[in-house]
N, C-alpha and C positions, 0 to 999 in steps of 0.2 A: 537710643537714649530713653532715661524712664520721662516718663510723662507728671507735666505739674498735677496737684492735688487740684481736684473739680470744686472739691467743697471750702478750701480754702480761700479761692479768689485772691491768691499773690503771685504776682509774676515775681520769676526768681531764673538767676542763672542757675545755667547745668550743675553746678557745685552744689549751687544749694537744696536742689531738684534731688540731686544721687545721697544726698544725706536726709532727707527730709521721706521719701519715700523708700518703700525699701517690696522686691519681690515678694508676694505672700502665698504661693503656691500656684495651683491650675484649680480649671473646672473645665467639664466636658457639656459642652451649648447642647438642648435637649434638642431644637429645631435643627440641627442641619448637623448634628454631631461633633465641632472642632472644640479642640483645647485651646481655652481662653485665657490667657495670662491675667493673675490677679495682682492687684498691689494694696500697700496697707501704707498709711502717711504718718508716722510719729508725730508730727503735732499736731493732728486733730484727732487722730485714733480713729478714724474710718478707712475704711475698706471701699475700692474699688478696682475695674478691670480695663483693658485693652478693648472691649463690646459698652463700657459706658460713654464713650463719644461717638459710638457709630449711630449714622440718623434711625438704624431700625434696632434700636437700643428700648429689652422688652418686650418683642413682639415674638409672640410663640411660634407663628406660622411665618416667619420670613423666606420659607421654600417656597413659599407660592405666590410671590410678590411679582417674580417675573411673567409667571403664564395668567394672571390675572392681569396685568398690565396687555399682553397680547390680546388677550380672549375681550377684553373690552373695547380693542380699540379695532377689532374686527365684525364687530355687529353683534356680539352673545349679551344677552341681557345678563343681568343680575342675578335674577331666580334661576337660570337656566346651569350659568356659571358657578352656581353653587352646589347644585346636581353634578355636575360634571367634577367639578374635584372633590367632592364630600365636605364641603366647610359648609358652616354656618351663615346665611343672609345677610346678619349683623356683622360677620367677619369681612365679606367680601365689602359693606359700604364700608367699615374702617379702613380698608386696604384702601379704596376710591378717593377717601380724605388725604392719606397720605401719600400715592401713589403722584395725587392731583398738585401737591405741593411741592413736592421732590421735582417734579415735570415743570413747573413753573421756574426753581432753580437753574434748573439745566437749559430751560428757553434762553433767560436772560444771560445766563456763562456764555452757552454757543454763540450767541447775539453779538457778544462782545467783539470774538474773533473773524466774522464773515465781513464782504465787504459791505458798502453803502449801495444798495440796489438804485438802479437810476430810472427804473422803470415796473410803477407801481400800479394794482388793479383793486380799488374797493369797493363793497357794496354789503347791503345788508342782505342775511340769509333769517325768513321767521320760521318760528316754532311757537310752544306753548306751555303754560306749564298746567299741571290737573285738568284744563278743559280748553277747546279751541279761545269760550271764551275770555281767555286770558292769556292773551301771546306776548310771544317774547321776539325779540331783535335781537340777532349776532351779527354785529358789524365787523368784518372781514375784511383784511389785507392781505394782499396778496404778491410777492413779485413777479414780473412776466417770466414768460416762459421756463425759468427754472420751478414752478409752482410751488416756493418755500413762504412758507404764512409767517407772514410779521409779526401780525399782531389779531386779540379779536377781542370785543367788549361783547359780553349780554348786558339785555336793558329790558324794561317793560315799557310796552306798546297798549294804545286801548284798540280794541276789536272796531275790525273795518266789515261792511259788508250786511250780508245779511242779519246775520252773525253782533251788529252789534247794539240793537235794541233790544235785544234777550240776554246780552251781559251787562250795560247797563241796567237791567231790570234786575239782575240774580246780585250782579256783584258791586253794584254801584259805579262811580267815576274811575278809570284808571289813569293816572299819570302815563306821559309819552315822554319817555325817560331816556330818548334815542338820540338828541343833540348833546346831553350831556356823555354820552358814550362815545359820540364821534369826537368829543372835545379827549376825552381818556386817551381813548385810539390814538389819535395823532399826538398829542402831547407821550404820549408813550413809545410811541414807532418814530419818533423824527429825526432821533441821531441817528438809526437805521437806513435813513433815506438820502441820497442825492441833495442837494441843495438845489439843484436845477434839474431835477428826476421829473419823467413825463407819468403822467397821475391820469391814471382810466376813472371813470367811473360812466352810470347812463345818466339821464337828461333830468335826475331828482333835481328839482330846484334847492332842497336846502343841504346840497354838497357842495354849493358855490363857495359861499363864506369861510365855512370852515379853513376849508381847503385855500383859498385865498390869506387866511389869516398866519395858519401853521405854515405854508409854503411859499409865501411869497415870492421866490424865485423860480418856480416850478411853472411848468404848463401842464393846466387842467383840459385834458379831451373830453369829453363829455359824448358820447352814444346812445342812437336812439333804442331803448327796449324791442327787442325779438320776442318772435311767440318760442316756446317751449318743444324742444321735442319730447317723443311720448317714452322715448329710451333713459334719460335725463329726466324725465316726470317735473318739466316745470326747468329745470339748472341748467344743463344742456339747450343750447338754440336750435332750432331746426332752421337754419343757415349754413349758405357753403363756408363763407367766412365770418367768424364768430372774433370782432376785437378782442373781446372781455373774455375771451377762452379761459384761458389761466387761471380766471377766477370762478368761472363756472363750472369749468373740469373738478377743482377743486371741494366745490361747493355741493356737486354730485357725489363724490369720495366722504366727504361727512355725512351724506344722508345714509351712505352703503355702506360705512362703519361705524357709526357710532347709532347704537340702537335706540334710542331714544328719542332721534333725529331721524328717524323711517316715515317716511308719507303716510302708511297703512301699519301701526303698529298700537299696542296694547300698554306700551313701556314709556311711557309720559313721565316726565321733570314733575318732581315735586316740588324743587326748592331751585330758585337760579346759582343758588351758590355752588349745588352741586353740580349744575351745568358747565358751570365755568369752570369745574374740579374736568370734568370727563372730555372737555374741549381742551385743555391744558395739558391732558396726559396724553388725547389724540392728537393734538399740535407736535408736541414732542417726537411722536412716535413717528409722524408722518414725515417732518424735517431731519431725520435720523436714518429710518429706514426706506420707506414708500418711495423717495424722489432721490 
């Protein structure tokens, strides 16, 4: 059936749809070479095709939407991944913005259809963005044993440690912007969840309330923090048994794909916005493919 006029903005039955628009030839897409059916609408007298409602509607390079999508969500940086197919730098963060959006779609469609996981693992994983001092929080859901990520908020954190009387000195005050992301997180994950789902997390004291508030029929386990093995660099526990596996198996896999998120790398978050783009497209990728 022909498709209603986009520029019109009238919904209309099929009758009025096959008289109002009418076939206007072809065109051959320059990106990936198919014949596009066009059409032209007699009451507005514009022209349009069968590729103006597709989401990559415009984009010259939609061939390489799918191996940018991989190569990203396997540890290749940006610069690297530009080299490697001949595009442009500026191309490949366009693709990142979209790719990131399109991915956040498909989170919540798939979401829709899975069951209510009964048994949930969360914790935050840091990072930074332009300098250590200036880290960031991904707080992270997890379900057991199937290792499918619920949910994740980034948030700004102020510098802990040594580390943070030389970023108060450079950057002044930072907001600790991580209660309101665990409030996101759960207000966003909760029709996801059991209503009486047992809920991991370690012995942080301000995961009580939360977690009490959004789940009130839930039991909260709470585990004490393990040291780090040196395989896992810090994610992985060097324990025989590891409660919070699931979530730190997990949390190991985004340090080892998403390049950005490498303990020892060069490829630092400039902006969180685009974090939560490259998290949403590795979210995707991982709940799809990887498990």
């Amino acid at each position: 059936m022909k498709p209603n006029c986009p520029f019109c903005a009238r919904d209309s039955f099929s009758s009025e749809v096959r008289f109002h628009v009418v076939a206007a030839g072809h065109f051959r897409r320059s990106s990936d070479s198919r014949w596009i059916q066009r059409f032209r609408c007699r009451r507005c007298r514009r022209s349009f095709s069968t590729a103006t409602f597709h989401p990559c509607y415009r984009q010259k390079k939609r061939q390489f939407n799918d191996r940018v999508r991989k190569y990203l969500c396997s540890g290749v940086s940006g610069r690297r991944l530009a080299k490697l197919l001949n595009l442009n730098r500026k191309t490949v963060a366009r693709k990142l913005g979209y790719l990131g959006v399109q991915a956040m779609l498909r989170i919540e469609a798939r979401n829709q259809t899975m069951q209510q996981a009964t048994m949930v693992e969360f914790d935050d994983l840091e990072t930074f963005e332009h300098s250590k001092c200036k880290p960031l929080s991904v707080t992270l859901a997890v379900e057991h044993k199937t290792r499918r990520i619920l949910g994740f908020e980034v948030s700004q954190m102020p510098a802990k440690g040594k580390l943070s009387r030389l970023a108060l000195k450079k950057y002044g005050p930072r907001k600790d912007e991580r209660a309101g992301a665990r409030e996101r997180l759960f207000q966003k994950i909760k029709p996801l969840i059991h209503d009486e789902a047992l809920i991991k997390s370690d012995e942080n004291p301000h995961y009580i309330s939360p977690v009490r508030r959004h789940f009130p029929n839930a039991t909260h386990e709470r585990h004490k923090g393990q040291r780090g093995s040196i395989v896992g660099q810090g994610e992985l526990k060097k324990v025989r048994f590891d409660p919070l596996f699931s979530l730190n198996h997990t949390c190991a896999m985004l340090r080892a794909n998403v390049n950005r998120l490498f303990r020892r790398t060069w490829c630092t978050t400039k902006l969180p916005e685009r974090l939560s783009l490259h998290l949403a497209m590795y979210v995707d990728f991982h709940n799809e493919l990887l498990i």
